[in-house]
BALOBA-1460 file (C-alpha; in Angstrom, 3 decimals):
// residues 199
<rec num="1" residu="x" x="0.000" y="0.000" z="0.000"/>
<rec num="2" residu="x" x="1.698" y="3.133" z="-1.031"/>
<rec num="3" residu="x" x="2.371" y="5.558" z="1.535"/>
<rec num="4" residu="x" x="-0.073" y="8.098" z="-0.548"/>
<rec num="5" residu="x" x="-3.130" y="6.216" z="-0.607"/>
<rec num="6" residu="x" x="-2.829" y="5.558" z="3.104"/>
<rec num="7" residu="x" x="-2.170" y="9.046" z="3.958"/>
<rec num="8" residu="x" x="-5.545" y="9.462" z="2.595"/>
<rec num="9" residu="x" x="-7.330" y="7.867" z="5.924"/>
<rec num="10" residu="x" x="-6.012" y="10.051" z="7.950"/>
<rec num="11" residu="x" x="-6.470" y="13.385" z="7.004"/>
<rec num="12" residu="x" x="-7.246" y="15.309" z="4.271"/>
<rec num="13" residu="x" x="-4.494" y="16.358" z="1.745"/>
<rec num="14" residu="x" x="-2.951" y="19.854" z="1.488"/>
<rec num="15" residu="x" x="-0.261" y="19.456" z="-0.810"/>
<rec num="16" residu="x" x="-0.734" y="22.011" z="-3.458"/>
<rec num="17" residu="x" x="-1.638" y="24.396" z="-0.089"/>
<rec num="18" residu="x" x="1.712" y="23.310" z="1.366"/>
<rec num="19" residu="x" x="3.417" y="23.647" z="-2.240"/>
<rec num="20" residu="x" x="2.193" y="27.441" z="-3.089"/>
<rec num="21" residu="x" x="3.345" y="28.115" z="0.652"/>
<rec num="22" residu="x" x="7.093" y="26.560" z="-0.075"/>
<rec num="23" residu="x" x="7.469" y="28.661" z="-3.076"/>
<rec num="24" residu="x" x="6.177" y="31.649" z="-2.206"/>
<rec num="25" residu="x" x="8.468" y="31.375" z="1.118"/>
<rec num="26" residu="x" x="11.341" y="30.624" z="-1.219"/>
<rec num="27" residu="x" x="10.657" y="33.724" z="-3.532"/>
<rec num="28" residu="x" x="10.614" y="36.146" z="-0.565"/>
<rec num="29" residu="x" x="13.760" y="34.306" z="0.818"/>
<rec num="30" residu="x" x="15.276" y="34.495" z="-2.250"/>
<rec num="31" residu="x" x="14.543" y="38.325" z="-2.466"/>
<rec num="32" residu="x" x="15.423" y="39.100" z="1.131"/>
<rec num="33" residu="x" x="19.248" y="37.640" z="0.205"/>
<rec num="34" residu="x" x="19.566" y="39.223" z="-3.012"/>
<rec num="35" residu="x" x="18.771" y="42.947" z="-1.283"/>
<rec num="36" residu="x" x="20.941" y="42.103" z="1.573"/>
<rec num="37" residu="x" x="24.177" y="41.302" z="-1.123"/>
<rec num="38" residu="x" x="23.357" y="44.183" z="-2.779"/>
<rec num="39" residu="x" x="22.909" y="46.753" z="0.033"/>
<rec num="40" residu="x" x="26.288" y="45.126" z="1.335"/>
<rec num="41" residu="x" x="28.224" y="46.181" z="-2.147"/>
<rec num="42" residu="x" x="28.646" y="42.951" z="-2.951"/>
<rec num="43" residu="x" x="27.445" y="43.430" z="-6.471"/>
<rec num="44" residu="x" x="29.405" y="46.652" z="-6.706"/>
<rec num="45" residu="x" x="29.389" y="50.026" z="-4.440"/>
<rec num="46" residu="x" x="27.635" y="51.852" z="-6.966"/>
<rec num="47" residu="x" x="24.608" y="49.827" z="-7.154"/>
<rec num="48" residu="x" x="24.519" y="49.568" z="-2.979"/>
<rec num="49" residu="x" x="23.804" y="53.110" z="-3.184"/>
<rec num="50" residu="x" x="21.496" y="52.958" z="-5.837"/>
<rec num="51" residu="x" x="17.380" y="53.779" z="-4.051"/>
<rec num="52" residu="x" x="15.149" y="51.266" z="-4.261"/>
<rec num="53" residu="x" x="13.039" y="53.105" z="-6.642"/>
<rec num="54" residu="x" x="15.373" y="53.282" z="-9.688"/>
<rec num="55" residu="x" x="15.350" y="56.429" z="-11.403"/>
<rec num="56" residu="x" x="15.795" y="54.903" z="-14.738"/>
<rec num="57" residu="x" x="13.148" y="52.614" z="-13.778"/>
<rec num="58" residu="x" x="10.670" y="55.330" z="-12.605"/>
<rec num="59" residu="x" x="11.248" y="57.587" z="-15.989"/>
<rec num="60" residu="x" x="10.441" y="54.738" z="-18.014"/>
<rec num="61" residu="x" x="6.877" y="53.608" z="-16.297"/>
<rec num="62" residu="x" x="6.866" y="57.559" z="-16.510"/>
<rec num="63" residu="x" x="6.577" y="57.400" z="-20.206"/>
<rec num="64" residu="x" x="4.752" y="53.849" z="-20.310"/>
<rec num="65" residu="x" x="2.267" y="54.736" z="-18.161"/>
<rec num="66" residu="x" x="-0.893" y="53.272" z="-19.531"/>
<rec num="67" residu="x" x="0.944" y="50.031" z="-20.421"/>
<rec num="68" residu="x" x="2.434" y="49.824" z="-16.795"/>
<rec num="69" residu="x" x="-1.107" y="50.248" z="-15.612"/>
<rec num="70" residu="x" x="-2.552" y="47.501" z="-17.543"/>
<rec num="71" residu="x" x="-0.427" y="45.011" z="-17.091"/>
<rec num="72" residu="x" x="-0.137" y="46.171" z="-13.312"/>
<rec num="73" residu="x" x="-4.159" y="45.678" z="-13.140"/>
<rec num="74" residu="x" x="-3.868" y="42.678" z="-15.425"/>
<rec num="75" residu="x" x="-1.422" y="40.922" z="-12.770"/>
<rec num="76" residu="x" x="-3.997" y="42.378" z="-9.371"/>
<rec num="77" residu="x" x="-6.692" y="40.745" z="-10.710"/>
<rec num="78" residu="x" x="-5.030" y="37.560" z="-11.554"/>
<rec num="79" residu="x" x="-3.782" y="37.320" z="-8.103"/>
<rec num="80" residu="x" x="-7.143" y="37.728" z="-6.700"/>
<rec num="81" residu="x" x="-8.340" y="34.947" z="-8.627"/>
<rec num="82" residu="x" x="-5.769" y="32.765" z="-8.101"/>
<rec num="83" residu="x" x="-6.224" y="33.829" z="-3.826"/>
<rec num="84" residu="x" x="-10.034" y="33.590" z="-4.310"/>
<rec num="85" residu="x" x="-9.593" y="29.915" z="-6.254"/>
<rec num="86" residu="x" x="-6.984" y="28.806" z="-3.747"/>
<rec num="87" residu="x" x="-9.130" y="29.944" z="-0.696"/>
<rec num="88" residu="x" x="-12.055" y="28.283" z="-1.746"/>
<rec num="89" residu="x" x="-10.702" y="24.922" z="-2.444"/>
<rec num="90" residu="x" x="-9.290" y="25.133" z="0.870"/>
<rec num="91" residu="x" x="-12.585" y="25.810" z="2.180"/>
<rec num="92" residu="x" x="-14.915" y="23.533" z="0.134"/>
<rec num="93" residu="x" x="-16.080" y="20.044" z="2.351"/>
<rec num="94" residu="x" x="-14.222" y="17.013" z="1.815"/>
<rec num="95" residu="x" x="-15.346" y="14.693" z="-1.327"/>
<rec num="96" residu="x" x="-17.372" y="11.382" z="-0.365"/>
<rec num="97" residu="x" x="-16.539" y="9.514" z="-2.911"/>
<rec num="98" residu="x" x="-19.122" y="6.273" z="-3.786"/>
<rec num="99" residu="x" x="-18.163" y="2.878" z="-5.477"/>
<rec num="100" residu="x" x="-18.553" y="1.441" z="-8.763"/>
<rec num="101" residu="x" x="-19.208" y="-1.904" z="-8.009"/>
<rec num="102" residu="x" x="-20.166" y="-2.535" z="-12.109"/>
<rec num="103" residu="x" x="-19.494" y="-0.480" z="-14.889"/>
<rec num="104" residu="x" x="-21.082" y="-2.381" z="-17.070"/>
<rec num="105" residu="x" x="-23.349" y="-0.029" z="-19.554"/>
<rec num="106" residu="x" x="-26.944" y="-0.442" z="-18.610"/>
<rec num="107" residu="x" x="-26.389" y="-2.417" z="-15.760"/>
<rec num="108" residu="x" x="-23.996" y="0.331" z="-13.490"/>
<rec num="109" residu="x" x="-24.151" y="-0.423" z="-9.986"/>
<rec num="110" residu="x" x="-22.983" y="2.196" z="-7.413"/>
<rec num="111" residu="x" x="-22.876" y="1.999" z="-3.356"/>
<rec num="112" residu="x" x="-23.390" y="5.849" z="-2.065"/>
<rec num="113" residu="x" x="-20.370" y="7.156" z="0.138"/>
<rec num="114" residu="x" x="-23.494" y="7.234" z="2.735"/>
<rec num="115" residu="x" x="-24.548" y="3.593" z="2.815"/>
<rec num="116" residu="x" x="-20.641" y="2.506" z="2.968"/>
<rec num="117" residu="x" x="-20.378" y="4.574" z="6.112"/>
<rec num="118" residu="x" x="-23.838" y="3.292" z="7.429"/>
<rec num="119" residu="x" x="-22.934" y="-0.156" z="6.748"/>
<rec num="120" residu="x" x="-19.768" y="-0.386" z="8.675"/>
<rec num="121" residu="x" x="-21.043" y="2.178" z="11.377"/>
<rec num="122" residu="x" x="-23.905" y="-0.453" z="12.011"/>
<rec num="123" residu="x" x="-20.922" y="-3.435" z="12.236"/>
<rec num="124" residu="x" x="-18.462" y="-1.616" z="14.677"/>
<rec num="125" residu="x" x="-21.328" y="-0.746" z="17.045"/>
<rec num="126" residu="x" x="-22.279" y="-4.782" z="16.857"/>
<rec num="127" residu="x" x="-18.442" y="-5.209" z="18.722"/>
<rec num="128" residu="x" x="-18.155" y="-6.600" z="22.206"/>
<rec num="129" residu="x" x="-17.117" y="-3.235" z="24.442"/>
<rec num="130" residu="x" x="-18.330" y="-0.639" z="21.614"/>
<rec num="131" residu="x" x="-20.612" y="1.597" z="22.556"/>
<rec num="132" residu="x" x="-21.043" y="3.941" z="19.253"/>
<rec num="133" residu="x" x="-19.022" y="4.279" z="16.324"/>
<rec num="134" residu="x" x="-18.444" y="7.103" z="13.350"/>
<rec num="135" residu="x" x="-17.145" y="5.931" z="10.279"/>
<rec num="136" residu="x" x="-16.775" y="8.439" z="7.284"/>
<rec num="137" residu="x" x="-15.740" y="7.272" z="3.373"/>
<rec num="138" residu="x" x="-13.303" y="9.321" z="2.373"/>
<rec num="139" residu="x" x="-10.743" y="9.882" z="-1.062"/>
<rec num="140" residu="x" x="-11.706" y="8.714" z="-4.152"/>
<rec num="141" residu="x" x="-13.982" y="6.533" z="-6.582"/>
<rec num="142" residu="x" x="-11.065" y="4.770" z="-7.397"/>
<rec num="143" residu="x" x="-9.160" y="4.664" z="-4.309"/>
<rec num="144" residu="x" x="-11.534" y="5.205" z="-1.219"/>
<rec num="145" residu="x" x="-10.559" y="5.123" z="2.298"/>
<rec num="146" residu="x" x="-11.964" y="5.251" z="5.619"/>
<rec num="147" residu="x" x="-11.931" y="6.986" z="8.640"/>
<rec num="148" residu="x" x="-13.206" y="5.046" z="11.650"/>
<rec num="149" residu="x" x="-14.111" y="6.656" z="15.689"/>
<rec num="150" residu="x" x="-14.991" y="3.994" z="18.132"/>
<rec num="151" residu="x" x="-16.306" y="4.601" z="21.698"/>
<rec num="152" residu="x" x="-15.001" y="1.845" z="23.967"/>
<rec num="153" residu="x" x="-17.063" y="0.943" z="27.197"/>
<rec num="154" residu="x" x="-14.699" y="1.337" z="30.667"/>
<rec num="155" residu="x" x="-12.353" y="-1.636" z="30.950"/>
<rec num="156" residu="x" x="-12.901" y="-3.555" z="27.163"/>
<rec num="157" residu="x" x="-9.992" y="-5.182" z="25.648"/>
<rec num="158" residu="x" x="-8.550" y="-3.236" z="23.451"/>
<rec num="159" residu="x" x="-6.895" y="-6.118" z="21.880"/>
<rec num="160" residu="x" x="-10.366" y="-8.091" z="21.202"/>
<rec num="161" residu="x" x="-11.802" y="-4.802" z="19.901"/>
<rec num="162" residu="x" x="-9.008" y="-4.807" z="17.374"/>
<rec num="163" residu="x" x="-8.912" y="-7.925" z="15.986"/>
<rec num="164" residu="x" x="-12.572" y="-8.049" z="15.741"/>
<rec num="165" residu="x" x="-12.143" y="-4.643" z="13.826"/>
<rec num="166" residu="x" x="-10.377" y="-5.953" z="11.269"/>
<rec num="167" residu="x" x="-11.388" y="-9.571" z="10.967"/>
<rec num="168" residu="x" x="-15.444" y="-9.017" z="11.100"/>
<rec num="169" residu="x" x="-15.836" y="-5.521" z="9.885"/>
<rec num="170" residu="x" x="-13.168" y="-4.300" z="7.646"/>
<rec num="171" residu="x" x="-13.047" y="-7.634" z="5.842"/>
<rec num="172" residu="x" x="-16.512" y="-7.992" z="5.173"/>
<rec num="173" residu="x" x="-16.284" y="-4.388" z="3.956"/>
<rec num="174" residu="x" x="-13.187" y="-5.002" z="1.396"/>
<rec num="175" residu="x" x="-15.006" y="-8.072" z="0.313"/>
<rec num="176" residu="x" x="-18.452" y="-6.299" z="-0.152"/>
<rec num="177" residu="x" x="-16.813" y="-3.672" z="-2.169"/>
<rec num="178" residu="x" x="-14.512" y="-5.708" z="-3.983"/>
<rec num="179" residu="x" x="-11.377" y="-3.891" z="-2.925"/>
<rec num="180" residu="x" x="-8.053" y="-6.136" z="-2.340"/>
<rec num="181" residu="x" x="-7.330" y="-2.946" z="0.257"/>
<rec num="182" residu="x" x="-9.093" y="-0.057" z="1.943"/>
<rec num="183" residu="x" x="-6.811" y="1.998" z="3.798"/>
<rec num="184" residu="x" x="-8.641" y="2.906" z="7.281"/>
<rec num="185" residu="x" x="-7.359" y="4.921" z="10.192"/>
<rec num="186" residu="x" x="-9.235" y="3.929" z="13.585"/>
<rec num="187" residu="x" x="-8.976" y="6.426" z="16.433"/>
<rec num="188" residu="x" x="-10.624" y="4.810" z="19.502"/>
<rec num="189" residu="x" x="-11.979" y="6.905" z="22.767"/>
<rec num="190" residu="x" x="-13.576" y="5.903" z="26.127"/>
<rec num="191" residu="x" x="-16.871" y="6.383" z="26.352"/>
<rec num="192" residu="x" x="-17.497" y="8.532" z="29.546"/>
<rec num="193" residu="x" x="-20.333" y="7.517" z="31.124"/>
<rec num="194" residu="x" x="-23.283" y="9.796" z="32.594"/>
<rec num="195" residu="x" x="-22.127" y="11.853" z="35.622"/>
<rec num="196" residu="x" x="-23.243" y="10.474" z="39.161"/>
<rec num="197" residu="x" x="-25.263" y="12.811" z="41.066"/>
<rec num="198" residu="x" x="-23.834" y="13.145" z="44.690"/>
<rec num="199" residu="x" x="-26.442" y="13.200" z="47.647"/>
């Protein structure tokens, strides 16, 4: 099972998030050295002394100013697209993804993300020493995964609960599905019980 599809289970993916982060870190590093070798007259004493607003620079968007301003307006707006794209795939809920159990034309058969969840929510919660369960189908139609939460009673074998886990309920759901794997992440929590009222 590659690392990838595992990863899947356990939380959702921010890699392109991560990525644009990286690179835009690296750009402003990148610019932060280059203005610290040149204000050090590394690159020539001259040019250390230059401003930061050439002059050159400043006559020539002087006489190219509607140009400058397009392309100036042109590169705003396509930064606020890109922000408003990026910020809303960040935002959007994760995908549920459902199973193709046939693709044959005519004759497609599907299981919902829903009735996956349902299914093997209904099977944990049949475990000796679980008292509720949460599952959630998570990743994709091609690769789905799952993300199980099981409430344990006070004092239950964690061991048993395991082994059950993955020999009565996580079986049966690869082999309903037809999956040789379905990568799952199980996070298990005591069920506190009702507060006692003291008299």
């Amino acid at each position: 099972m590659s690392k990838s599809v595992a990863a899947k289970a356990l939380s959702r993916s921010y890699t392109g998030e991560r990525t644009l982060t990286f690179l835009v870190g690296l750009l402003a590093l990148a610019g932060g050295a280059l203005a610290l070798v040149v204000g050090f007259g590394v690159l020539g004493e001259f040019r250390g002394r230059r401003p930061l607003l050439d002059p050159m620079a400043l006559d020539w968007l002087g006489g190219h100013a509607t140009p400058a301003r397009m392309v100036a307006i042109g590169l705003g707006v396509l930064l606020f697209v890109l922000g408003l794209r990026g910020t809303l795939r960040s935002l959007r809920p994760e995908p549920r993804p459902d199973v193709d159990l046939d693709r044959t034309e005519g004759a497609e058969l599907v299981v919902t993300a829903g009735a996956i969840s349902g299914a093997v929510q209904a099977d944990a919660e049949q475990l000796d020493g679980v008292s509720r369960a949460r599952v959630r189908a998570v990743g994709s139609r091609t690769s789905p995964a799952l993300r199980v939460t099981l409430w344990l009673h006070e004092g239950t074998d964690l061991k048993r609960v395991w082994e059950d886990l993955d020999a009565r309920v996580l079986t049966r759901a690869r082999e309903s599905l037809g999956l040789d794997v379905l990568p799952t992440a199980v996070r298990l929590e005591l069920d506190t019980s009702a507060a006692k009222r003291v008299r």
